[in-house]
N, C-alpha and C positions, 0 to 999 in steps of 0.2 A: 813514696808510691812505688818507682821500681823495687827498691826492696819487700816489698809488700808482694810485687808482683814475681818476683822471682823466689820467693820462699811457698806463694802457691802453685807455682809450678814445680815447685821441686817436688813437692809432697802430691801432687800428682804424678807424677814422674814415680817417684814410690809406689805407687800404688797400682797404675798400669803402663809402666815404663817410661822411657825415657822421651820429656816432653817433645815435642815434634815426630815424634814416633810410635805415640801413643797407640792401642787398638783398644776395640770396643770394649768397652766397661764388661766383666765379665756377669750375665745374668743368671738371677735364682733360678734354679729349677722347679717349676711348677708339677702339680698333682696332675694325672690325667686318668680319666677311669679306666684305661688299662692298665695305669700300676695298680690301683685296686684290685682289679679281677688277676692279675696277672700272682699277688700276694695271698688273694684270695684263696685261688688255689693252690697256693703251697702250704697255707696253715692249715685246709681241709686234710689237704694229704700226711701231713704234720699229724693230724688226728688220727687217718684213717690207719696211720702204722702202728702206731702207738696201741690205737684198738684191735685189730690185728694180733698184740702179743700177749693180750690178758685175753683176748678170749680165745685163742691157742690155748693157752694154760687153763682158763676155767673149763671147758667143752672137754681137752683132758682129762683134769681134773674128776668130774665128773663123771665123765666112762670108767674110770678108772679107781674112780672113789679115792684117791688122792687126799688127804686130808691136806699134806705137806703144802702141795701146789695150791689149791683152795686157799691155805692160809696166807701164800706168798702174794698171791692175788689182792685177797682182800687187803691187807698192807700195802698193796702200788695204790688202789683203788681210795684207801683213805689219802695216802702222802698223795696223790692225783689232785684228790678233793681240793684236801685244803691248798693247795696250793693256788689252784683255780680259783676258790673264792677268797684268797689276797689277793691274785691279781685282780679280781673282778671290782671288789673293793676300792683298789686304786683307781681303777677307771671311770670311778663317781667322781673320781674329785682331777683327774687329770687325762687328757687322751691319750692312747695307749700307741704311741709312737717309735718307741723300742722295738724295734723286731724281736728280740730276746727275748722282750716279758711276752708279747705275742704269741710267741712259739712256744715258752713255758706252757703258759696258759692251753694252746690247743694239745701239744703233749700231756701235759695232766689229764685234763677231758678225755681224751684218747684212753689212756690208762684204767677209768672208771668204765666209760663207757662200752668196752670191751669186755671186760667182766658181765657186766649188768645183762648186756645184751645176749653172752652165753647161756647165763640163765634163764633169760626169756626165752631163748630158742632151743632150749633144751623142754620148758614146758610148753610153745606151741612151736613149731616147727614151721618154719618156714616166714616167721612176724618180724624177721630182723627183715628181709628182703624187703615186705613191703610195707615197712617203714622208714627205710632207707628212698624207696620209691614215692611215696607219699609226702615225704620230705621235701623231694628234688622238684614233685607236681604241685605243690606248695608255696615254696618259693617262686617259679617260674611265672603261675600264676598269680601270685602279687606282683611281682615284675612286671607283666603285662598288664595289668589293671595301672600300675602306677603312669608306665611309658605310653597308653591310649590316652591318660590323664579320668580313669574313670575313679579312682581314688586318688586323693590328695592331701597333701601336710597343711597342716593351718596350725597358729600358733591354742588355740584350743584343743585339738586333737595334738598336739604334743604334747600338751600339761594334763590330759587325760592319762594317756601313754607312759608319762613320765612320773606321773601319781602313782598308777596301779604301778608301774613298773617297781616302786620302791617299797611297795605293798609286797608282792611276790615274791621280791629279794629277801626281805624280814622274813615274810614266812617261810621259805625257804632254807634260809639258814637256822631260823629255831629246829625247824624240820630235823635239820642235816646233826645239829649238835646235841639232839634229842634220841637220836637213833643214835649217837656213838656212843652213849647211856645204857640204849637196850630200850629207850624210853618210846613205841606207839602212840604217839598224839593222833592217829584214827584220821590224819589229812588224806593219805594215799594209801591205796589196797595194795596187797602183799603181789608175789608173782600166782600165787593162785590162791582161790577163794572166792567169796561173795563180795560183793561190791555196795559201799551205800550211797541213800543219792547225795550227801554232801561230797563222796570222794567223786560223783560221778561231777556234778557244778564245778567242785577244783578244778579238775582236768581239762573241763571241754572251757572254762574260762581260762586256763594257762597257753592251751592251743590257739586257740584265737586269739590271745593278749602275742604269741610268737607269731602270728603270720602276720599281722597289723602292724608289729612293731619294725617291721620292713620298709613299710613307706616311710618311714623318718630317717632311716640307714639312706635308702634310695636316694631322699630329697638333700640331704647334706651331705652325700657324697657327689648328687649333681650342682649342687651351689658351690662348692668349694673344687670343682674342678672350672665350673664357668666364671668364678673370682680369683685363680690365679693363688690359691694355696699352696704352701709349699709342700716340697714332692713327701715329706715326711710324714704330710695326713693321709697319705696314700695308706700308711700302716694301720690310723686309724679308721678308716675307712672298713681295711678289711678285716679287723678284729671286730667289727661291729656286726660285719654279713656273717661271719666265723660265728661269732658268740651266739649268734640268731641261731644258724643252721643246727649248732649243735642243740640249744634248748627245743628249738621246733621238734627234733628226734626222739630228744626225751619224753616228750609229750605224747607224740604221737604215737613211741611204741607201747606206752604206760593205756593209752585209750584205746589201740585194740586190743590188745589184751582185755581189755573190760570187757570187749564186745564179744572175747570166744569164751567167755567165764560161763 
């Protein structure tokens, strides 16, 4: 029995020093939703520089009739892509808790979406602004519908959310590997032209599938700060508001544009 008792003491003693001497058990770090917001927006910012240098170059580009640059672009803009949807990928089958792959991920984004965006604001002037705006009035007000409790997560509306979500992923991706073909599958209208109403049902159902898909970000980043998650889903947290914010922009500059057509 002493020996007993003195071999767990020892191996306490290991472990938080030396027995009689002991201090407090050292505790996990938990999640709190300011490391979310706090990560949050560094992965925006992460984006918004990254976009910043491709559309530098395309807006160039384009005054300048640049083929060179144009082309250097559209190469960050595909190596962007794909990168973004492997990480995106990954993060069906695990949380995205790497700050690395994170920050891959909103750099890549960045990359595309900087290009993309020059070209829309080279054809209507002035739609990145208020789409960028529209975005941030967007979010804010699902935030607030969420935090009054006047919408809410229920295990139904997340297998809805979670259905279409894997719906729009597919189609998405045939989209993306269809165009690097040269191949028009007639989903989404070009940066100018006519519009038809199937491409108009895509759109205005992808918009609203990104702002809805907010209360479920919201809801599991307030349970798992009020259950004492570790600080490391903080990451996941905020590659989930990140991944939103940026699809919500894609959408939203893709639909006015429809509406100045």
């Amino acid at each position: 029995m002493a020996k007993a008792q003195y071999n767990e003491q020892q191996h306490m003693g290991a472990a938080y020093g030396p027995y009689g001497q002991m201090t407090q058990a050292p505790q996990a770090q938990v999640m709190r939703i300011d490391d979310v917001v706090v990560r949050t927006v560094a992965l925006v910012a992460a984006t918004f520089v990254a976009a910043l240098v491709t559309y530098g170059m395309t807006a160039n580009g384009i005054a300048t009739a640049d083929a060179e640059a144009l082309a250097t672009v559209q190469m960050l803009s595909i190596v962007g892509g794909l990168v973004s949807i492997g990480v995106i990928l990954f993060s069906w089958f695990r949380p995205i808790t790497n700050p690395i792959l994170a920050f891959v991920y909103a750099i890549g984004q960045g990359l595309v979406l900087g290009g993309v965006s020059a070209i829309f604001e080279a054809s209507y002037p002035g739609i990145v602004v208020n789409a960028l705006l529209a975005t941030v009035l967007v979010f804010f007000g699902m935030l607030a519908l969420y935090k009054f409790r006047i919408l809410k997560n229920s295990p139904i509306f997340t297998k809805v959310m979670v259905g279409a979500g894997f719906g729009i992923a597919a189609l998405l991706l045939v989209n993306f590997v269809a165009a690097l073909f040269s191949v028009d599958l007639g989903l989404f209208a070009g940066v100018t032209g006519s519009v038809s109403g199937l491409q108009w049902i895509i759109i205005i159902a992808l918009t609203l599938w990104a702002a809805f898909s907010f209360i479920i970000d919201f809801d599991v980043i307030e349970w798992s700060a009020n259950n004492g998650a570790p600080k490391k889903f903080a990451w996941a947290g905020a590659f989930g508001l990140t991944a939103g914010l940026i699809f919500l922009y894609w959408n939203l500059l893709r639909l006015l544009s429809y509406f100045q057509r």
